[in-house]
PQR file of N, CA, C, O and H, with PARSE charges and radii, in Angstrom:
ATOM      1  N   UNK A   1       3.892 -12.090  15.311 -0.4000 1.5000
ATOM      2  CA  UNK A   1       3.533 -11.933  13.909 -0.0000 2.0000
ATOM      3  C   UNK A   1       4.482 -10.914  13.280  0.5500 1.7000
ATOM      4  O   UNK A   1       4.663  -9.773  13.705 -0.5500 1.4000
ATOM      5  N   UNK A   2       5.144 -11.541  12.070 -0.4000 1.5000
ATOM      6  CA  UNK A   2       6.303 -10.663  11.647 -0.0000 2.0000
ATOM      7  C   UNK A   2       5.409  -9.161  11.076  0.5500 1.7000
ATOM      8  O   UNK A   2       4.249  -9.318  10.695 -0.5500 1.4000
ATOM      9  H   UNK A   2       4.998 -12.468  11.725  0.4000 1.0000
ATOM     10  N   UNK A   3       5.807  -8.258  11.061 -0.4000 1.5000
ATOM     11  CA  UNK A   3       5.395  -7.043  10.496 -0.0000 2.0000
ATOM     12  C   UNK A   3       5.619  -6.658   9.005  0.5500 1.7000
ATOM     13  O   UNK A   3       6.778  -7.027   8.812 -0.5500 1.4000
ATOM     14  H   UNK A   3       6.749  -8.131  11.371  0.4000 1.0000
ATOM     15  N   UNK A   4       5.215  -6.190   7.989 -0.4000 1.5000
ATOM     16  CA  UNK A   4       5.144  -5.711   6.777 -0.0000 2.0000
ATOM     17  C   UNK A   4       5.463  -4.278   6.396  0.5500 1.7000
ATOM     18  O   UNK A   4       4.344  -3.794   6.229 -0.5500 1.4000
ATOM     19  H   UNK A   4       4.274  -5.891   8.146  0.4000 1.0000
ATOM     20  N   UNK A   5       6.385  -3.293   6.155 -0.4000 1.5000
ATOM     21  CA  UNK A   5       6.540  -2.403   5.618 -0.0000 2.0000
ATOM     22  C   UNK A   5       6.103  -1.294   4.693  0.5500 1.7000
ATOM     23  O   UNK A   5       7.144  -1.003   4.103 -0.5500 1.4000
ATOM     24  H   UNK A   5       7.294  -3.686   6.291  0.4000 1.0000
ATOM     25  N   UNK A   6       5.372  -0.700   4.346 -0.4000 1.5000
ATOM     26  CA  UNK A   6       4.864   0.143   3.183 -0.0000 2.0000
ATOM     27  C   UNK A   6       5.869   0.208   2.880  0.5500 1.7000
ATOM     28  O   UNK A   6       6.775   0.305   3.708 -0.5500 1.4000
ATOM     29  H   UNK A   6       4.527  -0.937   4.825  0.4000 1.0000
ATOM     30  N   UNK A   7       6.167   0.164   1.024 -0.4000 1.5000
ATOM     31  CA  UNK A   7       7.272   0.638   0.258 -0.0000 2.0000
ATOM     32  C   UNK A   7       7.555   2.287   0.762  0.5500 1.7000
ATOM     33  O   UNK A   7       6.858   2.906   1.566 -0.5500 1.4000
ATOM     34  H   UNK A   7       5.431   0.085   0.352  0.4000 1.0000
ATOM     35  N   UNK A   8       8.879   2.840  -0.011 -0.4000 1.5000
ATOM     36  CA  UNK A   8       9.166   4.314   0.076 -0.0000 2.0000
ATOM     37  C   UNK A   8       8.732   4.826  -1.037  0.5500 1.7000
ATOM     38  O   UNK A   8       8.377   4.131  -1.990 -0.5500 1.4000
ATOM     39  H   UNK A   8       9.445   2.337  -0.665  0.4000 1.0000
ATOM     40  N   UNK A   9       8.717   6.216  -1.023 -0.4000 1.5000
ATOM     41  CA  UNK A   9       8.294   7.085  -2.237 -0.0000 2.0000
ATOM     42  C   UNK A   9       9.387   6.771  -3.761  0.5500 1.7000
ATOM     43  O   UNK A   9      10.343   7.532  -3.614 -0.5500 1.4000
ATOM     44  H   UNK A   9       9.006   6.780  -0.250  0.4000 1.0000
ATOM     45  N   UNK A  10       9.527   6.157  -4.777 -0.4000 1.5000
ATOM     46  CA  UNK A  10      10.761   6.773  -5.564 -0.0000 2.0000
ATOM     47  C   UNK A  10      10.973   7.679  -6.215  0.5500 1.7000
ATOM     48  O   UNK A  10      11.989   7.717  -6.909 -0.5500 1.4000
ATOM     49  H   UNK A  10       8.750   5.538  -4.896  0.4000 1.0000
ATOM     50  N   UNK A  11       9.868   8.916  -6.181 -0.4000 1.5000
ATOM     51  CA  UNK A  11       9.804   9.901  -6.707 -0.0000 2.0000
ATOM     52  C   UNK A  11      10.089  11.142  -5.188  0.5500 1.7000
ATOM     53  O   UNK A  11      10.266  12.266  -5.658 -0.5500 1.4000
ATOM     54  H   UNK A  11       9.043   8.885  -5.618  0.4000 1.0000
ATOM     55  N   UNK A  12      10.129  11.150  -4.309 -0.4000 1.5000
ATOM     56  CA  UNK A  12      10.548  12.405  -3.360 -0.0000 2.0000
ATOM     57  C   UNK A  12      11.646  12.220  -2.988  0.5500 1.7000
ATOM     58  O   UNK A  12      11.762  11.106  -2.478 -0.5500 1.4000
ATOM     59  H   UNK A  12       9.986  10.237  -3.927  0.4000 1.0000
ATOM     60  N   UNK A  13      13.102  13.164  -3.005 -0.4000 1.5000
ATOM     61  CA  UNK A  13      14.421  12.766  -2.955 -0.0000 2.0000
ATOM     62  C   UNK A  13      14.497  12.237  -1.065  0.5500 1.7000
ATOM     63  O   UNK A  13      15.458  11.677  -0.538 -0.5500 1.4000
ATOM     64  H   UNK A  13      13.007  14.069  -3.419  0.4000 1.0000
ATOM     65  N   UNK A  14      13.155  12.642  -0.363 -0.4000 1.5000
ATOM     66  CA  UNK A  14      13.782  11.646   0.831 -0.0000 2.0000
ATOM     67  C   UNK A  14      13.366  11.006   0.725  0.5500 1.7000
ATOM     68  O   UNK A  14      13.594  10.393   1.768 -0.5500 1.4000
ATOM     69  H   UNK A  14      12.374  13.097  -0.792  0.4000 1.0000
ATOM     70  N   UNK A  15      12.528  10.233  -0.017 -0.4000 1.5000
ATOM     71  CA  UNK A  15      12.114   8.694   0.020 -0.0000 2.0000
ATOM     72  C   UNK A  15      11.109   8.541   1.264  0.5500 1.7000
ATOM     73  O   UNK A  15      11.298   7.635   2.076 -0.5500 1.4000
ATOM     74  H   UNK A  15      12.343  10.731  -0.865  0.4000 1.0000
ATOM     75  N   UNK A  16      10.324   9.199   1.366 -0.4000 1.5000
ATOM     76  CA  UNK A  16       9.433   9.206   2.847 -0.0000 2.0000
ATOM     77  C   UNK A  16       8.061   7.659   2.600  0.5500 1.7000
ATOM     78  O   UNK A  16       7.652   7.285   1.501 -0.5500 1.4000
ATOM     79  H   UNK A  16      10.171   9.935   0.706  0.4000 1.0000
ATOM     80  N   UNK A  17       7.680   7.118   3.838 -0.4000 1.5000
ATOM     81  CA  UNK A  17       6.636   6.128   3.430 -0.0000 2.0000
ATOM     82  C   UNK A  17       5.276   6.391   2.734  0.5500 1.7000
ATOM     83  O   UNK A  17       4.600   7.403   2.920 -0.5500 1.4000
ATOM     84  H   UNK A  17       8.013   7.422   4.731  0.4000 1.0000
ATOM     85  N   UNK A  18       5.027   5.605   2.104 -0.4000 1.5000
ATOM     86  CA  UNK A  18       3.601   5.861   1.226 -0.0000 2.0000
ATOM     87  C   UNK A  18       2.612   5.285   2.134  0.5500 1.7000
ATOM     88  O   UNK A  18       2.767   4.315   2.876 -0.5500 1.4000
ATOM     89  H   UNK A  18       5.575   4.782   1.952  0.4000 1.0000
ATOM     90  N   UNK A  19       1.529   6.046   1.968 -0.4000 1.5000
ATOM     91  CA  UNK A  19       0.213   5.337   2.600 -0.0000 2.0000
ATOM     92  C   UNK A  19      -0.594   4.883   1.664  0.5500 1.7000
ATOM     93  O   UNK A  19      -0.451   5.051   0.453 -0.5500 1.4000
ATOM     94  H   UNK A  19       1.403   6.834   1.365  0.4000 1.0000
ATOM     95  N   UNK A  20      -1.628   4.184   2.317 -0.4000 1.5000
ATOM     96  CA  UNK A  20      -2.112   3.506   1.466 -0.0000 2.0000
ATOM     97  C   UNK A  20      -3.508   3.549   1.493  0.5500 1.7000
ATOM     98  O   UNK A  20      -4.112   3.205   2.509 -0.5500 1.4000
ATOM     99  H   UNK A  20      -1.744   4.047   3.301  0.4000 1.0000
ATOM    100  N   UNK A  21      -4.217   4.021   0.262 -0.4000 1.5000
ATOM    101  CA  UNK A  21      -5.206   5.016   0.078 -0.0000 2.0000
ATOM    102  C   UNK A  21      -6.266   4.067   0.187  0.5500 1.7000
ATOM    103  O   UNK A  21      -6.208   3.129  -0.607 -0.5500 1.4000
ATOM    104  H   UNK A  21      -3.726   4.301  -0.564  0.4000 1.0000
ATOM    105  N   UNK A  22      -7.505   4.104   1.228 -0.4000 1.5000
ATOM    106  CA  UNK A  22      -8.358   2.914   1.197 -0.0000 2.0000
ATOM    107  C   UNK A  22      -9.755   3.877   0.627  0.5500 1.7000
ATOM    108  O   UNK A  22     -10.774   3.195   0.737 -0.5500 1.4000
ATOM    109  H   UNK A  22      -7.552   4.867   1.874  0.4000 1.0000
ATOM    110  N   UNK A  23      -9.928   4.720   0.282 -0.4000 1.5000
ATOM    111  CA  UNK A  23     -11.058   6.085  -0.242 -0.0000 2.0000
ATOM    112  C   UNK A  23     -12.118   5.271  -1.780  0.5500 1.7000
ATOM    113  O   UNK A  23     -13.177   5.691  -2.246 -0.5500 1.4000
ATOM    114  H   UNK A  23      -9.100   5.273   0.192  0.4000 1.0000
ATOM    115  N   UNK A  24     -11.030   3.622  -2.356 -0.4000 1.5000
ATOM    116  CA  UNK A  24     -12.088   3.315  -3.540 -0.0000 2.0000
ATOM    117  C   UNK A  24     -12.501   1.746  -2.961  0.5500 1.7000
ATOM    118  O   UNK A  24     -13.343   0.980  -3.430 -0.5500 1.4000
ATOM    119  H   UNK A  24     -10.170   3.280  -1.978  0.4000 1.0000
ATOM    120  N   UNK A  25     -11.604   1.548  -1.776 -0.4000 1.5000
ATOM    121  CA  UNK A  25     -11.757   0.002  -0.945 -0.0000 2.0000
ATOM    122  C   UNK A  25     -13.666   0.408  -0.543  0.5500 1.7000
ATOM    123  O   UNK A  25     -14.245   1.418  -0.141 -0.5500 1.4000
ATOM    124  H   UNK A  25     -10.919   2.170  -1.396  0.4000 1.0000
ATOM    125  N   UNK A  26     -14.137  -1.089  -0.948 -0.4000 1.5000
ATOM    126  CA  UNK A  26     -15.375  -1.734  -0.182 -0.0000 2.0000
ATOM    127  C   UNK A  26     -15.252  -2.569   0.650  0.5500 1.7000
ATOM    128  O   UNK A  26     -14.111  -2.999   0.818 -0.5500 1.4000
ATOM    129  H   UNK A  26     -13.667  -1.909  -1.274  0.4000 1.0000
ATOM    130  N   UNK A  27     -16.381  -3.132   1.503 -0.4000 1.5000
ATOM    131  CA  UNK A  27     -16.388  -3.787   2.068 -0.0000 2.0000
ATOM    132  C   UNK A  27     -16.023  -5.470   0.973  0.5500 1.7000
ATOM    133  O   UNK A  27     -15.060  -6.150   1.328 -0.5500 1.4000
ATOM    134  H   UNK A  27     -17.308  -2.782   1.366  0.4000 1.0000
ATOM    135  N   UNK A  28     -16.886  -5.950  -0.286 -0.4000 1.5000
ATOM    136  CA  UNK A  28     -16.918  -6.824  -1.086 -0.0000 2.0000
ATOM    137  C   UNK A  28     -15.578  -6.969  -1.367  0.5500 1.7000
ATOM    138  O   UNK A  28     -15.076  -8.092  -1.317 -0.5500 1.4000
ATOM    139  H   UNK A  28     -17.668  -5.398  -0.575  0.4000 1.0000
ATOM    140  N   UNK A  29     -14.775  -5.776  -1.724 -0.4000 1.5000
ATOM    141  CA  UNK A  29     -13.544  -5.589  -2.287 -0.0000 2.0000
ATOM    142  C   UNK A  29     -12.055  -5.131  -1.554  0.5500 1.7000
ATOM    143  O   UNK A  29     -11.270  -4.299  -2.008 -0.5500 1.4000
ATOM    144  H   UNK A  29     -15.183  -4.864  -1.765  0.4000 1.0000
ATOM    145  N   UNK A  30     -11.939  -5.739  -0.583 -0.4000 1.5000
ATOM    146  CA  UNK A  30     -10.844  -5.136   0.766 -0.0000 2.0000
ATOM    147  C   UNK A  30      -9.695  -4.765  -0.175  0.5500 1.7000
ATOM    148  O   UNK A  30      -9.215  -3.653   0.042 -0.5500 1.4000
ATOM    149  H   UNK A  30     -12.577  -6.415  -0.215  0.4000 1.0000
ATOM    150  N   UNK A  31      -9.219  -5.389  -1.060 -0.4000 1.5000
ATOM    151  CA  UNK A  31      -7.712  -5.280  -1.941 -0.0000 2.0000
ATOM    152  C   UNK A  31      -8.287  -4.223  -2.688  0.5500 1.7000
ATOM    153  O   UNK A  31      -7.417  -4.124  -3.553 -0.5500 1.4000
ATOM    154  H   UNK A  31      -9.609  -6.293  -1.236  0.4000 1.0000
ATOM    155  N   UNK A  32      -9.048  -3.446  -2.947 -0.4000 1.5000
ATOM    156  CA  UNK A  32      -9.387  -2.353  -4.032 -0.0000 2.0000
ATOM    157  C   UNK A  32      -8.700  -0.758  -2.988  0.5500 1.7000
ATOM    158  O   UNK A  32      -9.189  -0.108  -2.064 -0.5500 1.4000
ATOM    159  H   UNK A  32      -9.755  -3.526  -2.244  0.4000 1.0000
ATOM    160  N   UNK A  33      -7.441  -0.669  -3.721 -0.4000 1.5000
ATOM    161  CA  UNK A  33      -6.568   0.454  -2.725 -0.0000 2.0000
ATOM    162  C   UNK A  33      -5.157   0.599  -3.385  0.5500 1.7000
ATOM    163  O   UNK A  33      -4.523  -0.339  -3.868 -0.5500 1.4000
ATOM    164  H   UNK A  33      -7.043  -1.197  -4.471  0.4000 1.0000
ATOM    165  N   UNK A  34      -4.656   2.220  -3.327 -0.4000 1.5000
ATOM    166  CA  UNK A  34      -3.783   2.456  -3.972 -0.0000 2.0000
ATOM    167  C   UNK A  34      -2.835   2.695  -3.310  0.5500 1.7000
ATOM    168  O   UNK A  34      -3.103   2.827  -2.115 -0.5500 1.4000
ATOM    169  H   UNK A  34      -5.171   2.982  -2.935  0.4000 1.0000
ATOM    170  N   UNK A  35      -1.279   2.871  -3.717 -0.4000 1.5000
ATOM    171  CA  UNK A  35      -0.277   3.597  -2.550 -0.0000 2.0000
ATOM    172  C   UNK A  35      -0.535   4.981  -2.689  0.5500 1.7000
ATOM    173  O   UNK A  35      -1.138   5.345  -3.699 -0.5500 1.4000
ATOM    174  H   UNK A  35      -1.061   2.764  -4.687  0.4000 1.0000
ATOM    175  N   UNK A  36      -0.073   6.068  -1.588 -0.4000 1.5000
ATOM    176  CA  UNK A  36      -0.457   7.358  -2.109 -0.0000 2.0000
ATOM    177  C   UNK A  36       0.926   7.894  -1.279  0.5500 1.7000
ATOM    178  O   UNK A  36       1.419   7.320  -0.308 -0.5500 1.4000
ATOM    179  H   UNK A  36       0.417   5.772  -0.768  0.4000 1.0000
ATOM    180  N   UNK A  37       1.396   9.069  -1.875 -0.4000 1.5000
ATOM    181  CA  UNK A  37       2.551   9.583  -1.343 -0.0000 2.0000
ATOM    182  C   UNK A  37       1.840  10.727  -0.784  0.5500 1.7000
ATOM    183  O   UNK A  37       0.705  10.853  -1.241 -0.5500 1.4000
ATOM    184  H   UNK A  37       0.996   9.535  -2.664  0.4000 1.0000
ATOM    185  N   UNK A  38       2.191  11.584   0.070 -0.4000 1.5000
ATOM    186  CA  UNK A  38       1.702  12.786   0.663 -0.0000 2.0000
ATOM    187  C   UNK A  38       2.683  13.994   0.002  0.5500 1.7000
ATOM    188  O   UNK A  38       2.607  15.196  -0.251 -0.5500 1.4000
ATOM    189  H   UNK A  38       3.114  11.481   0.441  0.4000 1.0000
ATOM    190  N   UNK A  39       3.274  13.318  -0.067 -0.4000 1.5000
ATOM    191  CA  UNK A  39       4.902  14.795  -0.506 -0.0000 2.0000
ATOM    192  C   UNK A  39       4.709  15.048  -1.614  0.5500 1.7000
ATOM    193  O   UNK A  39       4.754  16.242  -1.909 -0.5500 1.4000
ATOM    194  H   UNK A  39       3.336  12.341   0.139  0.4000 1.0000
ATOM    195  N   UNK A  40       4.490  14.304  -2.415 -0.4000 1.5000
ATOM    196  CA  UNK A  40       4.131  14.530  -4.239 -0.0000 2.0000
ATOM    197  C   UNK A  40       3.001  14.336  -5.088  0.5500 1.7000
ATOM    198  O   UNK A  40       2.687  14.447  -6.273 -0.5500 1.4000
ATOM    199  H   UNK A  40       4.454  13.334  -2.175  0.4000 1.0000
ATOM    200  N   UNK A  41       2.375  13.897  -3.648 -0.4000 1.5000
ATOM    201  CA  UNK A  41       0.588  13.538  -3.930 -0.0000 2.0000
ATOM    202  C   UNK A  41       0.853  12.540  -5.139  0.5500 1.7000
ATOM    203  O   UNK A  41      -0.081  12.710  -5.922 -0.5500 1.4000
ATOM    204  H   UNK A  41       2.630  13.807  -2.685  0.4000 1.0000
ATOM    205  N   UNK A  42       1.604  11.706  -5.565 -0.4000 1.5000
ATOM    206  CA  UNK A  42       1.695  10.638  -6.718 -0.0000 2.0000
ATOM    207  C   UNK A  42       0.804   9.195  -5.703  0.5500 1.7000
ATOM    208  O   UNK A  42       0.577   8.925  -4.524 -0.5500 1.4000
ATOM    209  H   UNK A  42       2.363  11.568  -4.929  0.4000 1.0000
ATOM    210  N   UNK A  43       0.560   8.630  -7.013 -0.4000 1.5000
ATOM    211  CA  UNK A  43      -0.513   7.371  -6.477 -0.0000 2.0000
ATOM    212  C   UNK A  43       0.426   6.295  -7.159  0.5500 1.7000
ATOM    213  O   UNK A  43       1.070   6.697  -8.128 -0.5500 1.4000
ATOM    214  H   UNK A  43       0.745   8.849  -7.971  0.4000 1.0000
ATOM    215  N   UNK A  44       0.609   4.756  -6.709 -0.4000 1.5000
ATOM    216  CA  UNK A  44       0.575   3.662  -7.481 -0.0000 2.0000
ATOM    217  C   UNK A  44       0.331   2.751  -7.268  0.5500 1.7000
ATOM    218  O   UNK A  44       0.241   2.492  -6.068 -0.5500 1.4000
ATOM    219  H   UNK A  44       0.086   4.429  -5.921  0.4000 1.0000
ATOM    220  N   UNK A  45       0.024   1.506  -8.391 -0.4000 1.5000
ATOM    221  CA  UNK A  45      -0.768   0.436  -8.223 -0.0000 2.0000
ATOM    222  C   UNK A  45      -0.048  -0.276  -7.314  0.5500 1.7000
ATOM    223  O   UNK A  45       1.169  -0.198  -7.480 -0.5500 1.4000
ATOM    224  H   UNK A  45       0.097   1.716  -9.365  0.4000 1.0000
ATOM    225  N   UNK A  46      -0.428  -0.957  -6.391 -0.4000 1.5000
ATOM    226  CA  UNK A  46       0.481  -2.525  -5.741 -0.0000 2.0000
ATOM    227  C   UNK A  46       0.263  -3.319  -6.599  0.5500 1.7000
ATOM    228  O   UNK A  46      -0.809  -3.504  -7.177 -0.5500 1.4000
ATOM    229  H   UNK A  46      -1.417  -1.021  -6.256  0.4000 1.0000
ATOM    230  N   UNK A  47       1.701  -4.092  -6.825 -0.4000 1.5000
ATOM    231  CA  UNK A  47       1.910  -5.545  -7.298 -0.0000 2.0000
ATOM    232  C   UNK A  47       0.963  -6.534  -6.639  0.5500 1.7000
ATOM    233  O   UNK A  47       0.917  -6.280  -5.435 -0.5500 1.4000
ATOM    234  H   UNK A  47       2.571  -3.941  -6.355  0.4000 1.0000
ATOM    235  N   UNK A  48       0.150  -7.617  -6.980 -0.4000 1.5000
ATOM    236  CA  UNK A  48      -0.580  -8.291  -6.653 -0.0000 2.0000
ATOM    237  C   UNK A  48      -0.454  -8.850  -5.071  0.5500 1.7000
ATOM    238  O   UNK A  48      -1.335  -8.934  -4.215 -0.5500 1.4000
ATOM    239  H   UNK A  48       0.187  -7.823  -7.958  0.4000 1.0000
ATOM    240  N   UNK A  49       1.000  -9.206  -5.005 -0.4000 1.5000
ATOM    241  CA  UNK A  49       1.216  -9.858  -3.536 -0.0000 2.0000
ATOM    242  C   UNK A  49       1.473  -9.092  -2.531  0.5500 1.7000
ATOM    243  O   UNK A  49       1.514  -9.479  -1.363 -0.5500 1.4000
ATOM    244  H   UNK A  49       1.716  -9.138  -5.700  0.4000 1.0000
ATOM    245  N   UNK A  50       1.680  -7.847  -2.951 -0.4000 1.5000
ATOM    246  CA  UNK A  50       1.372  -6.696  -1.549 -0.0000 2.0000
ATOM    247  C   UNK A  50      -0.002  -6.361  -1.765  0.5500 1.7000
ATOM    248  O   UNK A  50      -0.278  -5.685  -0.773 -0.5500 1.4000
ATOM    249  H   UNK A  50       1.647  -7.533  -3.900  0.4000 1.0000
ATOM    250  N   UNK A  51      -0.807  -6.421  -2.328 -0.4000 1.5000
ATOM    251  CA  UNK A  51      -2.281  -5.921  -1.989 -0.0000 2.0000
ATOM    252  C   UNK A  51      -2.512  -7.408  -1.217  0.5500 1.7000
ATOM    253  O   UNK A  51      -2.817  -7.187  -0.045 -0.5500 1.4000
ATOM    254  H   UNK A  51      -0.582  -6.970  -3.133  0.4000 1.0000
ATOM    255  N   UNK A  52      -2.468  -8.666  -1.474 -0.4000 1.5000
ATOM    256  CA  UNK A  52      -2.858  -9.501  -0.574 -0.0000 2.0000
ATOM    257  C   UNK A  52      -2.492  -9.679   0.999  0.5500 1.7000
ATOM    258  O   UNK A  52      -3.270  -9.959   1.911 -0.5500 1.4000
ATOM    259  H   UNK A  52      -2.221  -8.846  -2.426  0.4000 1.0000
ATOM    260  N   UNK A  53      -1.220  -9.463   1.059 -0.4000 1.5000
ATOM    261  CA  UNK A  53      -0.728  -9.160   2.059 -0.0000 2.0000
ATOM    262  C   UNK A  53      -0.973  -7.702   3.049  0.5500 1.7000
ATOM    263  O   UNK A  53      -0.792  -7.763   4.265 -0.5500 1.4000
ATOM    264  H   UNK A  53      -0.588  -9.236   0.318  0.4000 1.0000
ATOM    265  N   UNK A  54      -1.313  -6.677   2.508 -0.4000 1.5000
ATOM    266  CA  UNK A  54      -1.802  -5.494   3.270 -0.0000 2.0000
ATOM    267  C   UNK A  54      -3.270  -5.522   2.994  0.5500 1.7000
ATOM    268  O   UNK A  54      -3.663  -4.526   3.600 -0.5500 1.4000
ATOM    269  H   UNK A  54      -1.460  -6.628   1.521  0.4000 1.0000
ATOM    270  N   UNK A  55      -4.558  -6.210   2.301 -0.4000 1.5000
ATOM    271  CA  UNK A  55      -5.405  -6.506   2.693 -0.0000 2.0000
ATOM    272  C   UNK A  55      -5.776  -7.199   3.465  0.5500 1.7000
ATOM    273  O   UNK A  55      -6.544  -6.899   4.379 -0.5500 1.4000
ATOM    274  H   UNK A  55      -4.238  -7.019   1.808  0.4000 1.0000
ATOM    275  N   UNK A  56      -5.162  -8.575   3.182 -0.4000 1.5000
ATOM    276  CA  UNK A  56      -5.991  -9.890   4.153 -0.0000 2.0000
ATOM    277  C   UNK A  56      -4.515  -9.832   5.346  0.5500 1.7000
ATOM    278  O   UNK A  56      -4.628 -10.614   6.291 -0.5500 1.4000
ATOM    279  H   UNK A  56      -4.538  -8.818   2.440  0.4000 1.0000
ATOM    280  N   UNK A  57      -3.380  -9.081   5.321 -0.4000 1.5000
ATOM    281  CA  UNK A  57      -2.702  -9.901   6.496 -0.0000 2.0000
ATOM    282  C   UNK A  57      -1.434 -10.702   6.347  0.5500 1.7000
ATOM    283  O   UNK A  57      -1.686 -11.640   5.591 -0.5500 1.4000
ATOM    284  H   UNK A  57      -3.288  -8.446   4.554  0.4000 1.0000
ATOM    285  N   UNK A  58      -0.283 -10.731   6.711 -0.4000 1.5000
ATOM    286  CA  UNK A  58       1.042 -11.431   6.541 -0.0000 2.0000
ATOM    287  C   UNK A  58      -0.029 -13.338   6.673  0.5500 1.7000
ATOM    288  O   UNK A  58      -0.869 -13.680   7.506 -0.5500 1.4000
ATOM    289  H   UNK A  58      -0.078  -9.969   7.325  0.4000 1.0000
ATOM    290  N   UNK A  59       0.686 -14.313   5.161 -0.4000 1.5000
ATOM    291  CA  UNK A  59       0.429 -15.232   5.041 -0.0000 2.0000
ATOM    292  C   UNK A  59       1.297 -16.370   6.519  0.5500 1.7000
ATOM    293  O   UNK A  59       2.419 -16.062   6.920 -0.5500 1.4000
ATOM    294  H   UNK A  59       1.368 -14.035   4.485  0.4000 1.0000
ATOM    295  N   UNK A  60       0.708 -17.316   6.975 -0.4000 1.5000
ATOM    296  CA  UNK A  60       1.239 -18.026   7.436 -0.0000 2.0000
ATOM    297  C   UNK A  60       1.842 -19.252   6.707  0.5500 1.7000
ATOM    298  O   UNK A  60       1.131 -20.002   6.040 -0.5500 1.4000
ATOM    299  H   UNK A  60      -0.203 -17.566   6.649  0.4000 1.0000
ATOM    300  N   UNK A  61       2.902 -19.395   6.824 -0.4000 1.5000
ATOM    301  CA  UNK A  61       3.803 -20.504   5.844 -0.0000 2.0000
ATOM    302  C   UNK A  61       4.393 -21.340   7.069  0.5500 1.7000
ATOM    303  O   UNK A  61       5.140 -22.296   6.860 -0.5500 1.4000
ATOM    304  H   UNK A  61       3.480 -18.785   7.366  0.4000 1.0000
TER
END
């Protein structure tokens, strides 16, 4: 199963990985989750097809 990446920060000049904040995710709502940087404490939304993909799982095609 190919693997998926978290984007990088574009706001910390090393560009370190973002995590991904599951603190407003439910059970009803698995895609309800933000990126979160640790270095600059900045948050942002995912584009629709990375929340599907880091909720439910790399699609099989």
């Amino acid at each position: 199963m190919p693997t998926i990446e978290p984007p990088r920060c574009p706001n910390c000049p090393d560009r370190p990985w973002v995590w991904r904040d599951m603190t407003t995710a439910v059970p009803e709502r698995p895609d309800l989750w933000y990126w979160y940087c640790a270095g600059c404490r900045g948050y942002w939304e995912p584009v629709p097809e990375c929340r599907a993909v880091f909720a439910h799982g790399v699609p099989v095609v």
